[in-house]
C-alpha positions as CSV (number, residue, x, y, z in Angstrom):
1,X,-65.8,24.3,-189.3
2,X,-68.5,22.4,-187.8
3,X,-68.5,18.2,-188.4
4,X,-71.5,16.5,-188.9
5,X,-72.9,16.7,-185.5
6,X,-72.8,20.3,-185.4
7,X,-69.4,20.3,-183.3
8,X,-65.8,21.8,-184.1
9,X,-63.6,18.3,-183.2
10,X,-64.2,14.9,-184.2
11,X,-63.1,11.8,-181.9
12,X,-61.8,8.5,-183.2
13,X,-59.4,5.4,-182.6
14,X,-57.3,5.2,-184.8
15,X,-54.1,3.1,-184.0
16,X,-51.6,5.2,-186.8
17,X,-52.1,8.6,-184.9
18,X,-52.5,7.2,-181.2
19,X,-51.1,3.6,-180.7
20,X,-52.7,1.9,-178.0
21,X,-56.8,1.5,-177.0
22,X,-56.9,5.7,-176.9
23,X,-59.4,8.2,-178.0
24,X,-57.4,10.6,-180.5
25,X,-59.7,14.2,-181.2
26,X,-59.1,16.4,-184.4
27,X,-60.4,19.7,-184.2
28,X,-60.4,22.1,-187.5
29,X,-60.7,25.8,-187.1
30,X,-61.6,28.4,-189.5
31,X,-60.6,31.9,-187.6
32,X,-57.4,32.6,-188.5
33,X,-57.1,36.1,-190.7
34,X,-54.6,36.3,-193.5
35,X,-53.6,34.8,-196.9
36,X,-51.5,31.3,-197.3
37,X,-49.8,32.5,-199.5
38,X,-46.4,30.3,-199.4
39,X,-45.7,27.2,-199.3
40,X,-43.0,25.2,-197.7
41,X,-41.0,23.9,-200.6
42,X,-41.4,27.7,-202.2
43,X,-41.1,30.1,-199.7
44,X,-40.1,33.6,-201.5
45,X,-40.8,35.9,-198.2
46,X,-39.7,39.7,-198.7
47,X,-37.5,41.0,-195.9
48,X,-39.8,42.2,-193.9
49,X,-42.2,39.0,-193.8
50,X,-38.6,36.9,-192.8
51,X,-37.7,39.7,-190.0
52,X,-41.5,38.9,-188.7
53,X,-41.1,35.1,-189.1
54,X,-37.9,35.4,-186.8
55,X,-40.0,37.5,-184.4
56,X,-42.4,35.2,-183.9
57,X,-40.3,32.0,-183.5
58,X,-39.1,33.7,-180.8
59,X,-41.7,34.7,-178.7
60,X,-42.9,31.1,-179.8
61,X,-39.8,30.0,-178.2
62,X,-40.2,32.3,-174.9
63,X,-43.6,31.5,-174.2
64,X,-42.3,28.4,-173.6
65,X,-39.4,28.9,-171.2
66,X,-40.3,27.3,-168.0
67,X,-43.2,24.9,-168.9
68,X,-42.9,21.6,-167.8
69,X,-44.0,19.3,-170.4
70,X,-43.3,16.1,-169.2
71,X,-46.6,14.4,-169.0
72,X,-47.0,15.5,-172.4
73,X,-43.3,14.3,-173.3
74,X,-43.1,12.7,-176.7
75,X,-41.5,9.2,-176.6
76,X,-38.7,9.7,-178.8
77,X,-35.3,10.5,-178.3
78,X,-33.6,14.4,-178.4
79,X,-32.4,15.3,-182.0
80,X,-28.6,15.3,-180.5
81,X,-29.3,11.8,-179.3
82,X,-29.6,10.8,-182.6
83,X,-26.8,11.8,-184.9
84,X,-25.1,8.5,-184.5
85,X,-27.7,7.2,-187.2
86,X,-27.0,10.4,-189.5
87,X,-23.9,9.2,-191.3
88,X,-25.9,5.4,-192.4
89,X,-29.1,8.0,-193.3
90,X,-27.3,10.2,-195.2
91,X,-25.4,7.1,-197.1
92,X,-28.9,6.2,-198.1
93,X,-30.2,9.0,-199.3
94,X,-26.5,10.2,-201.1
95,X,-27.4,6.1,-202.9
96,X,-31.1,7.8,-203.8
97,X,-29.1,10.9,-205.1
98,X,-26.8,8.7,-207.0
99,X,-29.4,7.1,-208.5
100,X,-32.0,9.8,-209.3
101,X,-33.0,9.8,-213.1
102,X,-33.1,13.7,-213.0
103,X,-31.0,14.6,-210.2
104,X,-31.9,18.1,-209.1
105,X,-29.2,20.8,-207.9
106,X,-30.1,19.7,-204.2
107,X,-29.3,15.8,-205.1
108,X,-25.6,17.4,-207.0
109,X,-25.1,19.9,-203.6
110,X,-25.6,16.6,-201.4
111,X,-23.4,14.4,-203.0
112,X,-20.7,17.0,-203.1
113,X,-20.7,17.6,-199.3
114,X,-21.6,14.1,-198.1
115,X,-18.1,13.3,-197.0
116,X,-18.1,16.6,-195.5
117,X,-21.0,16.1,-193.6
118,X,-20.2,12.9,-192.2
119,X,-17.0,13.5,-191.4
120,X,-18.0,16.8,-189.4
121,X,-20.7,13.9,-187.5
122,X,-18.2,11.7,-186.8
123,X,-15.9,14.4,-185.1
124,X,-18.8,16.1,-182.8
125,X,-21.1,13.2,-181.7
126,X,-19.1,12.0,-179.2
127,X,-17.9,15.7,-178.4
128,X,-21.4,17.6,-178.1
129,X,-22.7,18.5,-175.0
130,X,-25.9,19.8,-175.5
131,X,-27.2,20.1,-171.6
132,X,-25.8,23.6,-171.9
133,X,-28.4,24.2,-175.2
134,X,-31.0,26.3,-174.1
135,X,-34.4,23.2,-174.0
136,X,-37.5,25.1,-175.0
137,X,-41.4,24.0,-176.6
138,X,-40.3,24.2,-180.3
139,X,-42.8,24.2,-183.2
140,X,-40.8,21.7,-185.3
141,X,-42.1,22.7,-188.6
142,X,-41.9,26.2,-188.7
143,X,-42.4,27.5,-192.3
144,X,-44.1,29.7,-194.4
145,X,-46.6,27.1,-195.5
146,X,-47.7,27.2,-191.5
147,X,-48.2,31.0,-191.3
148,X,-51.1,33.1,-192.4
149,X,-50.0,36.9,-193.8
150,X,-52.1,40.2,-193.0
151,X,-50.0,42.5,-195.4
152,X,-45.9,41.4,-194.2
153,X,-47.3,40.7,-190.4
154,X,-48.0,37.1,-189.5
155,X,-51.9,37.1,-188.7
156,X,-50.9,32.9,-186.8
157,X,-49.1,30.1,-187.3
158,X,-50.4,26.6,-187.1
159,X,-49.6,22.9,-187.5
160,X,-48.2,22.2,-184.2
161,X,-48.0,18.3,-184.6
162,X,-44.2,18.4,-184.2
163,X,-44.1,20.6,-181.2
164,X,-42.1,19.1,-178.8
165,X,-39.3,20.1,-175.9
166,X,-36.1,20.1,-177.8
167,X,-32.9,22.3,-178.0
168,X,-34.2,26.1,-179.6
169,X,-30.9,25.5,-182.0
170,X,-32.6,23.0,-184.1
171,X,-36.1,24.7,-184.6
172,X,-33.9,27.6,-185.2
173,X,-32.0,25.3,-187.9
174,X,-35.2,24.0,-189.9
175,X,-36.7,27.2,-190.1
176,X,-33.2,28.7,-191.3
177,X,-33.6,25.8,-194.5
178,X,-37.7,26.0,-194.8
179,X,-37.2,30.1,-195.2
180,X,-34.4,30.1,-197.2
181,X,-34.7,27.5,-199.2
182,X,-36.6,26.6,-202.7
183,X,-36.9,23.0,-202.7
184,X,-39.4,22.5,-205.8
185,X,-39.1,22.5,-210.0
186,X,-36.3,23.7,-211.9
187,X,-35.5,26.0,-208.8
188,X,-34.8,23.2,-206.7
189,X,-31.9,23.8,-204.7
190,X,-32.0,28.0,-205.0
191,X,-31.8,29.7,-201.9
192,X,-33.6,33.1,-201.3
């Protein structure tokens, strides 16, 4: 899709998406084939569209083995690195489940496993090893509302803004939840 100057990218400054005195470039394509037709919060894939979404993270996962990414390293620390702050983030959102006007069946399932959860974080963070997790280029947002469909093939996948090195067990993870999940209306909380 061409911008006004008759090009396919646009550059700009703009401190939110690039801190810092650097030139940030968007470029929007039109050529990928197929039909959006989920979304992320209401996924609904048929068997065969979830035994081709699995494909493809994978061979998303092992055309990555082996790149070195490090001049391209995002500044921010390894998911595993982080769980110490899960139990005080999950207190805060169980207080917004607590609180919710119209709690939905996801706001009832959290609150009902929230000791569970940080008890099971307490246990393993200062247990987990994860050196011996396999480190691979991971998508990071891997759903159904980042594919395009040709029939139950997937015709691409975009929206690689989270990609980043990170253990394969957590892209694995998120796109367990994104594909399995309904997160939306009075369906909130069903999973497919």
């Amino acid at each position: 899709i061409e911008a006004r100057p008759g090009v396919t990218f646009i550059k700009k400054q703009i401190e939110q998406v690039d801190p810092g005195n650097h030139e940030s470039v968007f470029a929007v394509y039109d050529f990928l084939l197929g039909e959006d037709r989920y979304t992320w919060d209401h996924p609904c894939c048929n068997k065969e569209e979830l035994k081709n979404a699995v494909a493809l993270l994978s061979r998303i996962h092992g055309a990555g083995c082996g790149y070195d990414a490090t001049k391209f390293a995002r500044e921010e620390p390894k998911i595993l690195d982080m769980l110490h702050a899960f139990p005080e983030n999950y207190e805060k959102i169980g207080e917004m489940a607590r609180n919710a006007s119209a709690p939905t069946a996801i706001d009832s399932n959290l609150l009902g496993t929230l000791p569970l959860l940080k008890d099971a974080i307490r246990k393993s963070s200062g247990s987990l090893d994860h050196s011996s997790l396999p480190m691979v280029m991971i998508h990071g947002d891997y759903h159904p509302g980042n594919v395009k469909f040709l029939g139950e093939e997937i015709a691409g996948v975009f929206d690689f803004d989270w990609c980043k090195m990170e253990t394969r067990l957590f892209d694995i993870a998120c796109s367990i939840i994104y594909y399995c999940a309904i997160w939306d209306g009075k369906e909130d909380g069903t999973i497919v």
